[in-house]
C-alpha positions as a printed Julia matrix, in Angstrom:
84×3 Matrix{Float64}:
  -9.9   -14.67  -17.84
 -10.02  -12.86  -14.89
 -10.46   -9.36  -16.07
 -13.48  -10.78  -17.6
 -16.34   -8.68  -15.94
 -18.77  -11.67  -15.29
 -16.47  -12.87  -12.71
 -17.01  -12.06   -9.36
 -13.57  -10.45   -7.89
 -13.56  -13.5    -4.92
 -13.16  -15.77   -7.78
 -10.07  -14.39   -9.55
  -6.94  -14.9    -7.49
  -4.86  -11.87   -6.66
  -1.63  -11.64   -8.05
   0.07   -8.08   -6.34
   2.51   -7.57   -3.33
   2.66   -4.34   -4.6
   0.76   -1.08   -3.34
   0.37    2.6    -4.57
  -1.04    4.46   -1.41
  -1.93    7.93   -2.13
  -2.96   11.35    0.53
  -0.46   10.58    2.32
  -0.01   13.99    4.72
   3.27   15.32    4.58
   4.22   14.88    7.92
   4.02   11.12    7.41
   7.69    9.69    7.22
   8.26    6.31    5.49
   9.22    4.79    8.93
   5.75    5.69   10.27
   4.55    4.66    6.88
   6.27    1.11    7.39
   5.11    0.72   11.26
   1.69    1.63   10.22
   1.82   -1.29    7.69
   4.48   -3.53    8.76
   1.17   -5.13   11.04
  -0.14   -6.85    7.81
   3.05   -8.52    6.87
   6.76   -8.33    6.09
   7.75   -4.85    3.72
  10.58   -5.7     1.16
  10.18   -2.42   -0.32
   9.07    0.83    0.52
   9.74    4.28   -1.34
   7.61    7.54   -0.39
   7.84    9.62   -3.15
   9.75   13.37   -2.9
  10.16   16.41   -5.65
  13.85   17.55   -5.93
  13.78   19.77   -2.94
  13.6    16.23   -0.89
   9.9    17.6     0.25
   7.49   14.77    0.19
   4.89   14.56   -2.92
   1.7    13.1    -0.79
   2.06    9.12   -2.28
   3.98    6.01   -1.8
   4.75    2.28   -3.09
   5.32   -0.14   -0.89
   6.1    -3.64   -1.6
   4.86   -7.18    0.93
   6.63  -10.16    0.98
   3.24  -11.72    0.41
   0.33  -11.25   -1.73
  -1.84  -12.03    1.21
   0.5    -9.03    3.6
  -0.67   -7.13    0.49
  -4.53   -7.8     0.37
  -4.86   -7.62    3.66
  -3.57   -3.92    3.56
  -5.81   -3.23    1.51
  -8.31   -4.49    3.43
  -7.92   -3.14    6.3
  -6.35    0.28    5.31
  -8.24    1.44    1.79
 -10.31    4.3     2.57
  -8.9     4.99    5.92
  -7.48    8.15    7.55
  -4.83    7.42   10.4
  -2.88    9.75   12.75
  -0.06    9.43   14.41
């Protein structure tokens, strides 16, 4: 099994298209949000998260076509800080 922790992560394949990004500042918009990440792959699904006001709540899910779109993301982007 994969979850197994004597395997090395490079030897389990990855499975997800799908991301939770979190910090994202406020003044982000989900179209900068998909332009940002749109570079890794094609986006089937995006949703940045608001409270009831309609006032954005700092995270996001965003689906890839791909799981490779997705791990490259990750890649790339985890741990980053990017303006705009």
């Amino acid at each position: 099994m994969c979850n197994d922790d004597r395997h090395e992560s490079s030897s389990c394949p990855s499975q997800f298209k799908s991301l939770y990004i979190a910090n994202i500042d406020p003044q982000v918009s989900e179209a900068i949000l998909i332009q940002l990440l749109s570079g890794f792959g094609k986006i089937t699904r995006s949703i940045l998260a608001k409270d009831y006001r309609g006032e954005p709540r700092g995270f996001a899910f965003v689906e890839f076509e791909s799981t490779h779109s997705a791990e490259q993301a990750v890649e790339h982007m985890n741990g980053s800080y990017k303006v705009h």
